[in-house]
N, C-alpha and C positions, 0 to 999 in steps of 0.2 A: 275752318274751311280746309277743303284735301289742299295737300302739299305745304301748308302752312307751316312757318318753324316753331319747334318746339318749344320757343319760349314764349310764344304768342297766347295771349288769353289766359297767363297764370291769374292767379287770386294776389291781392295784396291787403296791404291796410284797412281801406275802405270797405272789404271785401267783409271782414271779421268781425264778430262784438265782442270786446274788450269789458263790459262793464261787469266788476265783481272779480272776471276772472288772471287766472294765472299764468303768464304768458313767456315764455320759452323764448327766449331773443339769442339764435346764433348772432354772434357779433365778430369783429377779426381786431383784439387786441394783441395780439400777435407786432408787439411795437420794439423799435430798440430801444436798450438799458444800456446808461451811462455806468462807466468804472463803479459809482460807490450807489449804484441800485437805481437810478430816476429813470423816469419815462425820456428819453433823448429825441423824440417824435410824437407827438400828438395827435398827426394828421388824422388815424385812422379812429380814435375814441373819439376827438371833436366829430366825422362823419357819421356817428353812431348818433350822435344825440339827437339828432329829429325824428327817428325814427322811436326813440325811446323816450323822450316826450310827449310824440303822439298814443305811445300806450295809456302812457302817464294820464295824460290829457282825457281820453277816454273811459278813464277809471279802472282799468288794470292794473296789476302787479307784476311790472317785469323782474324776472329771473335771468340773468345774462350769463351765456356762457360763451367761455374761447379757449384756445391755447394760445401756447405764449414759449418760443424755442424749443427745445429741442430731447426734454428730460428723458425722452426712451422709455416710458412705462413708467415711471419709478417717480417716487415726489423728491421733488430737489428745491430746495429753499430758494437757490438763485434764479426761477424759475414761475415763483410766486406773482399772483397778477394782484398783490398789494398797492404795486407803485401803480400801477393803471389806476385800482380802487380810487385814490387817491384824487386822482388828474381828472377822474369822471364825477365826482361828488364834488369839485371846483365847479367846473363846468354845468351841471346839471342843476348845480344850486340846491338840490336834496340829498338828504341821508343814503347812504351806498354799504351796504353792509357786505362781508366779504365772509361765505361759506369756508369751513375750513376743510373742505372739500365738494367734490361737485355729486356724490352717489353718497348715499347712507341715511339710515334712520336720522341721522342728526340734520341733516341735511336736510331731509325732508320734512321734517318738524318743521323747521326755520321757512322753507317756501310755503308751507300751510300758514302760518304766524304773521306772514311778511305784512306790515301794516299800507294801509292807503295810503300813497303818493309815497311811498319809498322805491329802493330797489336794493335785491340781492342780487351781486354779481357773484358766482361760485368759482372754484378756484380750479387752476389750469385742469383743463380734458386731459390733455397727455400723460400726467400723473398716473393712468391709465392705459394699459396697453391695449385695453378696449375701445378705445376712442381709434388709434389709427387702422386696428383691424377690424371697423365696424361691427364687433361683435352684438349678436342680437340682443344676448343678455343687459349690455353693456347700457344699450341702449333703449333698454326697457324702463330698468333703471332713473335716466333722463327723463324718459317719457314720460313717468310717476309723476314729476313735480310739474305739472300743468296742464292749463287746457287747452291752449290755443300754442301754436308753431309758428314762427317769423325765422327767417335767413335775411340778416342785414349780412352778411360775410361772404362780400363776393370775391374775396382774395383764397378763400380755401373751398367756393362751390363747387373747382375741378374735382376734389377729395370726396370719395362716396365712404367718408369715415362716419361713425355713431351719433355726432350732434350736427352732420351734413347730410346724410342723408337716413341711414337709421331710424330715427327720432319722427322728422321731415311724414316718416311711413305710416308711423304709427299715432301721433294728433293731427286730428284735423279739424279745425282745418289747418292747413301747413299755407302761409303766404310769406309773399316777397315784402321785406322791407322797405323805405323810402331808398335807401343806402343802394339797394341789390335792385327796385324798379329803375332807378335812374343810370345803372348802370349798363342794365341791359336795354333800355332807350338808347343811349347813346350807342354803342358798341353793337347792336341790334341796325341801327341807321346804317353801320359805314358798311354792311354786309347787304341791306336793301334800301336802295331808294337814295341815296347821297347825294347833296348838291356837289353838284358837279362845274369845273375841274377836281375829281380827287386827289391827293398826293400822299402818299403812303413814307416814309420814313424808317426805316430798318437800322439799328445798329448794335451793339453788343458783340460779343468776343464770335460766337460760333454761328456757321453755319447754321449747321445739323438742326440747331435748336429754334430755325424761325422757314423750315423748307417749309412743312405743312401752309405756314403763313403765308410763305409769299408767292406759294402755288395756287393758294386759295384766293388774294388778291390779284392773282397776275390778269385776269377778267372782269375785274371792277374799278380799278385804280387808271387814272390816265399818266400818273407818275411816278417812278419806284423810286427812291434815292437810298442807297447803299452805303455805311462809312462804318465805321469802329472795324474792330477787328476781322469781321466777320468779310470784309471788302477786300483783305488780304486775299482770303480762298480765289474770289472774282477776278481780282488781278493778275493769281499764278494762276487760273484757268484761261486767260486771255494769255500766255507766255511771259509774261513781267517779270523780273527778276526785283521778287521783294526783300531780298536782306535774310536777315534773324526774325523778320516778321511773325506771327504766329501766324500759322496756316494750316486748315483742318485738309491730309490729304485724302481720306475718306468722301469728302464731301466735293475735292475738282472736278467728278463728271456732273453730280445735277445742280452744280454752278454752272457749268458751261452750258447743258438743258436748257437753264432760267436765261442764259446771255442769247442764247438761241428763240430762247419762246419771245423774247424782247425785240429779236432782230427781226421776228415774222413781222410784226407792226401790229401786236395783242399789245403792250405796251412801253414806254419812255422807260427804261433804263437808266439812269443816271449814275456810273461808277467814279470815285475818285481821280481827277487830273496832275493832281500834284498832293503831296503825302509830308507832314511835319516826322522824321524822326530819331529816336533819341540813340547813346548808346547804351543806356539803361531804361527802363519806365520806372523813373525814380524822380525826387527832384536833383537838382543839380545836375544830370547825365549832358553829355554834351550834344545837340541837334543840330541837323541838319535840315533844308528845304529839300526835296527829291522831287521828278516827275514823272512819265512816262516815259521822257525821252534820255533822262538825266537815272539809271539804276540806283536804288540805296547802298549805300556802303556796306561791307563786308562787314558782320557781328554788327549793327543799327536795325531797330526796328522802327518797322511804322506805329506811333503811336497819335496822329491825328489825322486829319485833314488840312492840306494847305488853300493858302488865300483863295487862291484862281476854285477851287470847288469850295470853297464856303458859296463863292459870289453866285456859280452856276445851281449849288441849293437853296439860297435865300431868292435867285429871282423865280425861282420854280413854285416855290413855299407862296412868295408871294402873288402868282397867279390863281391859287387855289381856292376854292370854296369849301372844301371839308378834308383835315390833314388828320392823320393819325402818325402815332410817332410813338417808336415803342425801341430804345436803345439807343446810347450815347454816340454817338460818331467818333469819339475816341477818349482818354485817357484822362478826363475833363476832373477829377479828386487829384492829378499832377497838374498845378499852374503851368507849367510850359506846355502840357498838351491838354487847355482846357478849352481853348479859344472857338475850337470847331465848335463843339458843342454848344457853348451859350453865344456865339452867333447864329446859329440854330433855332436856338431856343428864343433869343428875339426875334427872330424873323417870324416865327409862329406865333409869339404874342404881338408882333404889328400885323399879323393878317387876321389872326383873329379879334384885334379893336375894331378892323375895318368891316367885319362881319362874318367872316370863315368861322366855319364848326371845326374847334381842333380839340381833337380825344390824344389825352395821354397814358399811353398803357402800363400805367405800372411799373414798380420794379425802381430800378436805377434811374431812369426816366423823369422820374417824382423829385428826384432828389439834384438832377442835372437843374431842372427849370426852378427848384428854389432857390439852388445855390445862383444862377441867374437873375431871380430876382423878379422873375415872370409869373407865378404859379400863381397868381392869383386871375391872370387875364385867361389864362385858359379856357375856353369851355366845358369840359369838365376832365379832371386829370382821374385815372380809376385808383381804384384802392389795389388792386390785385394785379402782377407782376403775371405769372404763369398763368392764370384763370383768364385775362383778358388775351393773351396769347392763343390758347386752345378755344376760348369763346370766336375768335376773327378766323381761325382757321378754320372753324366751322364745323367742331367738336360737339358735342351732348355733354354739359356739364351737368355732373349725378346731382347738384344742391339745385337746381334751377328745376330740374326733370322731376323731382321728388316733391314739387310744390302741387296744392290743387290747383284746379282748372276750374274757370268758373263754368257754371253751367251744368258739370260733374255729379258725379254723385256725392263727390267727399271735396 
C-alpha cells in the first residue's frame, strides 16, 4: 500500500522452498571471546538456531556466514569463528563443519558436497576487505555457493556490506529470517501502532548518538526518561552545575530543542532529580548523593542516578504498556553505580509480567538486564545495538531493504 514502510511485506521463511537446496544464512556471530579463545556470550548463536533448523527442517543445506571483530581485511587467527563452530554444533545437536575460508574453490567444493541435515558455517567475512567495502566482486563470490538468501543478522542490517546487502542483490530469492522477522515486529510496532502509555528509556554516554532517536520518538512516546551519561548534556543545558561530569558541549543547544519540544506538551520529559557521584568511575572512588538543589563537588562526576529518580522512572515504567529501553542509566559494570540501572531493569520486567510489551535495544542494554537477572521476562530483547537504534529513528536499513518483497518479481 502507498506510504507503507519499507519493511512491510518482505518475504521470509515460509515465503521460500528450501527442499534440496543451498541456502545462504547471514547470521551475527559477531560474540565476545574470553582471554583463552571461548564464546563468553551465546545469546546471539542460541538466537540463530530457529531459524537454522527451520532450513534444516525443510531439507536444505545451510551455509552460514558472519563476522566476528575487527581483523581489518587480513585473516587473523584470534579472530576465527571456530569457538562459535563449536557452541552451535552443541546447540544444533548436528555436524557444523567450519570453511577454512568463506570465497574459494575450496570453499565451494565443500558447499556443493555439504551433506543433508548438516551445516557449513565459513569462516569470518572480514578476513576480507571485500566484505566491509561491499565489493561486487566480493560478493559474487558468496553468491556462487547457494540458491536461496536468508538475513537472520539484524545487529549488522544497518551495514550495506557484501553478505548484507550485495549478496541479498544477487539470490533470490533473498528473505528475512525468524531472528530478523521478529525483530522487525517488534521494533516495527513501537514506530506504529503501540499500546499505549508508551515509555521510551534513553541512556548511554552520548548525546549526539541517540538525537535522530529521540526526535523521531518525541511524537509517539507519552514518556521520555533520560539517565546515563547522556542526561549530564540535559542538565548543563537546563544551567546545573554538574562537576567533572562528562558533557557533550556540541550537543547543549538541540538538548535544550528536545527540553523545549517537551515543554510545548508533545511529550513527558523526565530528567534526573538527584545524581549518585563518584570521584572516579572506578570501584572504590569515593561518592557522593547530589541534587538539583545540592551542586556536585568539584573534580566528582555523575555516575548514576539517585533514589528519589529511580522512584520517579520505576513509577512511570510501571504505568506503561509498551516500554523500549535502549542504554544504561548509568555506570551499572561499577557496583556502586549499578543500582540505577537494575532498578530499571526490574521495574521493566515487573511491567512487563503484568503485560507491557518492553523491547530491549541492544547493545549494553542486553547486558544491563542479564546482569539484573531479568532478561528472560523481557518481551523480546534485540540482537542489534546500532541497527535497532537507526531501525526506531526511522532509518532504511540496507539488509532489510535488499530483501524481496512478496508479490514482486524476485
Amino acid at each position: 500500500m502507498a506510504g507503507a514502510p519499507y519493511f512491510q511485506g518482505i518475504m521470509t521463511l515460509k515465503d521460500a522452498d528450501f527442499a534440496g537446496k543451498r541456502a545462504f544464512i547471514r547470521v551475527d556471530f559477531n560474540v565476545p571471546l574470553t582471554k583463552d579463545g571461548r564464546v563468553g556470550d551465546d545469546f546471539r548463536i542460541r538466537s540463530s538456531v530457529p531459524t537454522i533448523q527451520y532450513v534444516l527442517g525443510k531439507g536444505g543445506r545451510p551455509i552460514l556466514a558472519s563476522h566476528l571483530g575487527r581483523p581489518k581485511g587480513k585473516r587473523a587467527p584470534e579472530f576465527s569463528l571456530e569457538p562459535a563452530r563449536g557452541v552451535l554444533e552443541d546447540l544444533l545437536k548436528a555436524k557444523v563443519h567450519l570453511a577454512p575460508d568463506c570465497v574459494g574453490d575450496n570453499v565451494r567444493k565443500m558447499a556443493q558436497a555439504l551433506p543433508a541435515g548438516e551445516v557449513l558455517l565459513l569462516e569470518n567475512l572480514r578476513f576480507h576487505a571485500g566484505e566491509e567495502a561491499n565489493d561486487p566482486a566480493f560478493a559474487r563470490e558468496l553468491a556462487s555457493l547457494a540458491d536461496v538468501y536468508v538475513n537472520d543478522a539484524f545487529g549488522t542490517a544497518h551495514r550495506a556490506h557484501a553478505s548484507t546487502e550485495g549478496v541479498a542483490r544477487l539470490v533470490r530469492p533473498a528473505v528475512a529470517g525468524l531472528l530478523m522477522e521478529k525483530e522487525i515486529e517488534f521494533l516495527g510496532k513501537l514506530l506504529a501502532g503501540p499500546d499505549r502509555p508508551m515509555v521510551a528509556i534513553l541512556g548511554g554516554a552520548k548525546v549526539s548518538d541517540k538525537i535522530g532517536v529521540i526526535k523521531n520518538l518525541m511524537g509517539k512516546v507519552d514518556g521520555l526518561l533520560v539517565g546515563g551519561g547522556m542526561a549530564n548534556t540535559f542538565l548543563k543545558a537546563e544551567g546545573l552545575d554538574v562537576g567533572a561530569s562528562l558533557v557533550e558541549p556540541a550537543s547543549l543547544a538541540v538538548a535544550a530543542e528536545i527540553i523545549g519540544m517537551a515543554a510545548s506538551g508533545r511529550v513527558e520529559l523526565v530528567l534526573p532529580v538527584d545524581f549518585v557521584a563518584g570521584s572516579k568511575i572506578a570501584a572504590g572512588a569515593d561518592t557522593v548523593l547530589a541534587d538539583r538543589t545540592s551542586p556536585v563537588p568539584h573534580g566528582f562526576a555523575i555516575a548514576d542516578i539517585g533514589p528519589k529518580t529511580i522512584l520517579k522512572f520505576c513509577e512511570k515504567i510501571s504505568t506503561a504498556r509498551t516500554i523500549f529501553w535502549n542504554g544504561p542509566v548509568g555506570v551499572f559494570e561499577v557496583e556502586d553505580f549499578a543500582r540505577g540501572t537494575l532498578e530499571v531493569a526490574g521495574a521493566v520486567a515487573a511491567a512487563s509480567v503484568r503485560g507491557a510489551v518492553s523491547v530491549i535495544g541492544g547493545g549494553d542494554t542486553v547486558s544491563a538486564v542479564a546482569k539484573a537477572g531479568v532478561k528472560d521476562k523481557m518481551t523480546h530483547v534485540s540482537t542489534g545495538g546500532g541497527a535497532s537504534l537507526e531501525f526506531v529513528e526511522g532509518k532504511e536499513l540496507p539488509g532489510i531493504l535488499a530483501l524481496s518483497k512478496k508479490g514482486g518479481c524476485s
